[in-house]
N, C-alpha and C positions, 0 to 999 in steps of 0.2 A: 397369561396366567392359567384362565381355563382347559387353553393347548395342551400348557408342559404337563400341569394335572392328568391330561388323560393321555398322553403320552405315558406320564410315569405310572400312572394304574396299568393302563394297558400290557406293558409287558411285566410289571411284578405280578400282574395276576396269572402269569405264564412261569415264573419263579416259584410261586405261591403251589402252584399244582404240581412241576415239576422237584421240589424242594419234598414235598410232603411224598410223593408216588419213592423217589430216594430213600428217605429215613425210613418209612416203610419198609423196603427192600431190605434195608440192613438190618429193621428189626426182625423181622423175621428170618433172613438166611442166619443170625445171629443166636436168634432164638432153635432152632433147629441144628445147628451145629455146637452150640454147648458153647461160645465164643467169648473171649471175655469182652466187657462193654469197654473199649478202650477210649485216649481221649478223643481220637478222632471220629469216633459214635458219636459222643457228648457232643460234639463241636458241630454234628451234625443235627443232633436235639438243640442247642439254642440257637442253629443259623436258621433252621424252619421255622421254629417259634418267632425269632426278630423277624424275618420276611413276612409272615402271618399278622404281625404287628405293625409293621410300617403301610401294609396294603389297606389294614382296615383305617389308617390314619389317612390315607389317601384318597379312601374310599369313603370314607366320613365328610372328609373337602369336597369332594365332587359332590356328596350328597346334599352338602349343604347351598352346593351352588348349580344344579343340575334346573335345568328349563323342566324336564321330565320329570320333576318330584314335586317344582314347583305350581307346574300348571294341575289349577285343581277346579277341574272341570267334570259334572256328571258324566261318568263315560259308562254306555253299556257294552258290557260282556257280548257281545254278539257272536255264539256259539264258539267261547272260549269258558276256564275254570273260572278265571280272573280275569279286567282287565290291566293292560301293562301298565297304567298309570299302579294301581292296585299295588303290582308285582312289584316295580322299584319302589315302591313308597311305600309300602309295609314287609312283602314277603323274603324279597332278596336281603334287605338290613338287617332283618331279624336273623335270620338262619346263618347270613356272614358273621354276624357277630356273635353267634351261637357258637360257630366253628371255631370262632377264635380261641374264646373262654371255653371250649372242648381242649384246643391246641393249649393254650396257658395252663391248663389246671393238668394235662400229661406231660408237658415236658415237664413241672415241675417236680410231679408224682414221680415222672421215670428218675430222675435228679436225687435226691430223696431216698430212691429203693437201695434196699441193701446190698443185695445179691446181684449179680450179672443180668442174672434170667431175668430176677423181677423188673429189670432195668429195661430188657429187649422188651419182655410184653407188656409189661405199662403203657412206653413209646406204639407199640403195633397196635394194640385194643385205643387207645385213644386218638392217635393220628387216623387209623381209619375209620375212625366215627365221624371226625369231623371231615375228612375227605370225602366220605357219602354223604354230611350235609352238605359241603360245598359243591360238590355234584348236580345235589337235588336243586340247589340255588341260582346255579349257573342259569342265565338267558340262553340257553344253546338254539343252534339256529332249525333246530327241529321241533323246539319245545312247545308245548300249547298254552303255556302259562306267557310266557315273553321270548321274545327273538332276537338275535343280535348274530351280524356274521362273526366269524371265528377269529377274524383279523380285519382290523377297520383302515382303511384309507385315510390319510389324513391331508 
């Protein structure tokens, strides 16, 4: 059970970034070309949004069953910001699910807009908000806050 979990996290959080860097793309060349928001824009606004949804459902399982959130041990920072027990256990849950409810409340906003245009930059100004939270969230394997390589061996 735990496997298939982070098996399925694993690569929807590779959907998740690639899904969102997409819609982006389109609002903006969208936006700049005067384009109308057609349905297959939309269909791209709520396939990011459910992917964004299903990860943090996934991401919520693992969290509730992860050895790393659960082991709750004084750990010191030893010349890090934070340490990684810290980062999974408060910073990364907060800011993923920051992003999410950034992603829920623009698709819906883009959804909603009148106009074409308000449609393109609703989706651009909010997707890439929560894209640079999700950024900032990520364990990257360079990061000094928590490390994780790019692609896990399983």
């Amino acid at each position: 059970m735990h496997q298939t979990l982070l098996s399925l996290h694993s690569i929807n959080r590779w959907l998740v970034l690639a899904s969102l860097f997409y819609a982006i793309w389109i609002a903006w060349t969208g936006l700049r070309s005067d384009r109308v928001f057609s349905g297959p824009n939309n269909a791209v606004r709520h396939i990011t949004a459910t992917i964004a949804h299903i990860q943090l459902l996934l991401g919520l399982s693992l969290y509730m069953i992860s050895p790393v959130v659960k082991f709750n041990v004084a750990e010191a920072a030893v010349n890090r910001l934070v340490s990684e027990h810290t980062f999974f256990r408060l910073v990364h849950i907060a800011l993923m699910l920051i992003a999410v409810v950034v992603i829920t409340i623009g698709s819906a906003r883009a959804k909603r807009a009148v106009s074409d245009q308000q449609k393109f930059r609703t989706m651009l100004i909010w997707f890439a908000i929560a894209l640079l939270i999700i950024l900032a969230a990520i364990p990257w394997p360079f990061s000094p806050l928590a490390n994780r390589p790019y692609f896990r061996s399983f």
